[in-house]
N, C-alpha and C positions, 0 to 999 in steps of 0.2 A: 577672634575665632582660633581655637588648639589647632596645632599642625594636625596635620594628618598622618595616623598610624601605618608604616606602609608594614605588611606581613601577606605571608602568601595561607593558606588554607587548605589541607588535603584531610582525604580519611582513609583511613586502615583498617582493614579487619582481617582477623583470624581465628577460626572456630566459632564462638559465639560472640566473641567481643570486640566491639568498638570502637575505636581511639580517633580521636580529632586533633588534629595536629596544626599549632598555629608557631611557624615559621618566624621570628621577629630580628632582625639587624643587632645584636647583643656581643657579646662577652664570651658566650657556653654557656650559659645559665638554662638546664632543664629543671622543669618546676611540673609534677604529675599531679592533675589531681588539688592542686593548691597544695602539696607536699614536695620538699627537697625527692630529690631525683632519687638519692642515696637510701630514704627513709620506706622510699613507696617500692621498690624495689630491691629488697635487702638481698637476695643472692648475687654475685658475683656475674655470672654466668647473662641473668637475665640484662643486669645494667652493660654488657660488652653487647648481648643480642641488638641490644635499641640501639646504639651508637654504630655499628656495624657501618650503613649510609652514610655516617660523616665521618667518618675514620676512611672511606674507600674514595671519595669524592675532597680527603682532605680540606673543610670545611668547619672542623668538630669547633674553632673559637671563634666563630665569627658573627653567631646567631644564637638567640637565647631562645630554647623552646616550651613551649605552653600544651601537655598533652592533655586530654579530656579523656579518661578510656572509663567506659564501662562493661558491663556485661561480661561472661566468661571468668577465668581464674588467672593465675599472674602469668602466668605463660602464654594463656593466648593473649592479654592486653598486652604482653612483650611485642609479639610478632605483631601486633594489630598497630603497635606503635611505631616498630620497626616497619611499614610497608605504610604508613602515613606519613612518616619522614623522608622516602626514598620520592613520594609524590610529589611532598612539599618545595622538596630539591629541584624536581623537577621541575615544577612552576615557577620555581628562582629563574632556572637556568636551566633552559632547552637541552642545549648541549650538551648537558651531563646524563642525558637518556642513554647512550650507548655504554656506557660504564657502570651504569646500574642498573641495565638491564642484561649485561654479559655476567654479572654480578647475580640476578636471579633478585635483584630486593624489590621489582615492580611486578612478580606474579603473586598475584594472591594465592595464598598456602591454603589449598582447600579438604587438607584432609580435615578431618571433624571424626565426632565420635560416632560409634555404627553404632546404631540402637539393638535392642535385645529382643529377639523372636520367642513369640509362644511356642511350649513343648522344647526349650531350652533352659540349659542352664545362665547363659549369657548370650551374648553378637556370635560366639562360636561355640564356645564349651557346651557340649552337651552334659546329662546328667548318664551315669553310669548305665552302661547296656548288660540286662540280664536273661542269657537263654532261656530259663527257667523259671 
């Protein structure tokens, strides 16, 4: 009988997208998608967003992670990955709920996009107003 895989499980979302995030006893190895971390996430900015959780709980080599994100564009699977990770942490390790919750990475970021009103031009912009 294989050992058994211990890993913990959370999920993240933001705006529209998804992410499944599986926790596993590793190196640092994140893998998105069955893609290097580096590859699926090519801006700078977005790959510091996701790591934020194990850079502030000092953790970042201790665990190799497994995201699953779909749905939305790279910025909300960023945050959706970022707020699956802070969960996963969590289900590590109890204890680390006060530091990543004074941290803000266990609220879900629920702006989203406003939709667009009829007899507009957009969510605000109206179309040009004429007296005459």
């Amino acid at each position: 009988m294989p050992a058994k895989l211990v890993q913990q499980l959370a999920t993240g979302r933001r705006k529209t997208a998804t992410a499944r995030v599986f926790l596993r006893p590793g190196k640092g190895q994140i893998t998105v998608n069955n893609r290097p971390f580096e590859h699926y996430f090519v801006n700078e900015s977005a790959r510091a967003y996701v790591k934020q959780p194990l850079l502030a709980v000092e953790l970042a080599d201790r665990f190799d992670i497994l995201i699953l994100a779909n749905g939305g564009g790279v910025s909300g699977q960023a945050g959706a990955a970022r707020h699956g990770i802070a969960r996963a942490l969590l289900e590590f390790n109890a204890e680390l709920r006060g530091k990543l919750k004074q941290l803000g990475f266990l609220t879900r970021d629920a702006r989203a996009h406003e939709r667009k009103k009829y007899g507009q031009k957009g969510a605000r912009k109206r179309f040009q107003f004429s007296k005459r």
